[in-house]
One Martini backbone bead per residue (centre of mass of N, CA, C, O) as a GRO file, in nm:
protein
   80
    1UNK     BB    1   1.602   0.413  -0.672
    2UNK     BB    2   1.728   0.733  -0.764
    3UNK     BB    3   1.480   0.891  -0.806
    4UNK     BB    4   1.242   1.138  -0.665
    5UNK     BB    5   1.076   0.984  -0.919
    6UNK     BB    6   0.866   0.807  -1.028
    7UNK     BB    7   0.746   0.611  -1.263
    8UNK     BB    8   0.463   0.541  -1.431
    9UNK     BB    9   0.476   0.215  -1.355
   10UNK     BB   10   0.515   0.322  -1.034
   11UNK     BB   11   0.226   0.420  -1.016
   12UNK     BB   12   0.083   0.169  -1.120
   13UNK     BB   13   0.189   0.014  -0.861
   14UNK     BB   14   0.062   0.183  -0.639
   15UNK     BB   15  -0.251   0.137  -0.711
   16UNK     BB   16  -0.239  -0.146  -0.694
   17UNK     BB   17  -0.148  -0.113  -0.343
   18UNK     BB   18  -0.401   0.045  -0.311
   19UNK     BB   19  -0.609  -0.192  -0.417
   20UNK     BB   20  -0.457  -0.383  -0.147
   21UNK     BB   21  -0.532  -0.211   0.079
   22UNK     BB   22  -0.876  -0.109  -0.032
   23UNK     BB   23  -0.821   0.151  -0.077
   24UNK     BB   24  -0.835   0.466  -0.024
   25UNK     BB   25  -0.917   0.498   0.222
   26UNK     BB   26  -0.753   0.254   0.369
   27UNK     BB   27  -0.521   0.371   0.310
   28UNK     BB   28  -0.525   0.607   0.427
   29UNK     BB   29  -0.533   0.503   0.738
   30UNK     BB   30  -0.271   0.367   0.731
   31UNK     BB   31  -0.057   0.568   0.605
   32UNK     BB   32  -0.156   0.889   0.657
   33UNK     BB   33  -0.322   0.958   0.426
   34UNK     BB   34  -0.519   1.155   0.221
   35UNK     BB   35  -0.722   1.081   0.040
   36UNK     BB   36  -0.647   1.321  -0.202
   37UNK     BB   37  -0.380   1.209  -0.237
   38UNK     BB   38  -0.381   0.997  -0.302
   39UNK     BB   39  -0.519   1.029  -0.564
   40UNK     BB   40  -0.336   1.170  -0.697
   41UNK     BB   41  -0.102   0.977  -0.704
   42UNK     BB   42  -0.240   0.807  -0.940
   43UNK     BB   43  -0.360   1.008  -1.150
   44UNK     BB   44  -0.049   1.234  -1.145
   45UNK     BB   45  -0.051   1.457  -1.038
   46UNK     BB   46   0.116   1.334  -0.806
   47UNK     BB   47   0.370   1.258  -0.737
   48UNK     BB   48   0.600   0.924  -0.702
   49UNK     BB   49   0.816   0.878  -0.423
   50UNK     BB   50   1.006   0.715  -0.305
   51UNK     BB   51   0.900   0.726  -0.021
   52UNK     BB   52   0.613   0.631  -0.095
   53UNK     BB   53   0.690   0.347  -0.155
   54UNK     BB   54   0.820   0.280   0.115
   55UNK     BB   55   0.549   0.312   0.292
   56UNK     BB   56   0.381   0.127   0.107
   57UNK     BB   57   0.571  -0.121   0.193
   58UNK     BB   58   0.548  -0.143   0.486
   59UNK     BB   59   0.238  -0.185   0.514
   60UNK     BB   60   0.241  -0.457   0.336
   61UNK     BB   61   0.387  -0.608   0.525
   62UNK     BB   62   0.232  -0.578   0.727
   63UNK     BB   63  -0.025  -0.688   0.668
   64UNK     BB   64   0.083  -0.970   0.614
   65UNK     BB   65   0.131  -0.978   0.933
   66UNK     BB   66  -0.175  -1.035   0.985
   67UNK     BB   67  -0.265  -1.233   0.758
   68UNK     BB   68  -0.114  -1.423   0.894
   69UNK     BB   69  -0.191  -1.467   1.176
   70UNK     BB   70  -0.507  -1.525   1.111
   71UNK     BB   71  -0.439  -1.776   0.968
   72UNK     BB   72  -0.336  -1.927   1.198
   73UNK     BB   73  -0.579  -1.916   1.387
   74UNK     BB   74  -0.751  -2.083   1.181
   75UNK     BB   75  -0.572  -2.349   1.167
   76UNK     BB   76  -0.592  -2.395   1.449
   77UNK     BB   77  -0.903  -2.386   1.492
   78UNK     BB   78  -0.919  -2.659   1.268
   79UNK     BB   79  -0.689  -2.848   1.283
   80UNK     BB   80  -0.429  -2.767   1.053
   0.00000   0.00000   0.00000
């Protein structure tokens, strides 16, 4: 993406990334942004610019590796 403002499909794709990652609060916690920004960026109020896609990335990415290591502890746990 090399535009400074993500587009509205883009938009539309960050709120779903933030309903995965528990909703505006749970993501406000993870990302250090301030919960009426995420609304605000859902919203369309304000942009969805490269940079917070980028960092809404590396989130996701994190929780995976928790999600996955969390897995790997039950699996290990119940001998699967």
């Amino acid at each position: 993406m090399t535009s400074p403002e993500a587009s509205p499909e883009m938009r539309d794709h960050f709120a779903h990334c933030i309903q995965v990652l528990g909703g505006p609060s749970a993501a406000s916690r993870r990302m250090g942004i301030d919960e009426r920004a995420i609304r605000r960026f859902v919203s369309g109020e304000r942009p969805v610019s490269e940079a917070l896609l980028l960092d809404t990335a590396k989130v996701l990415r994190e929780l995976a590796a928790l999600a996955s290591a969390a897995e790997a502890q039950i699996t290990q746990a119940l001998g699967h």
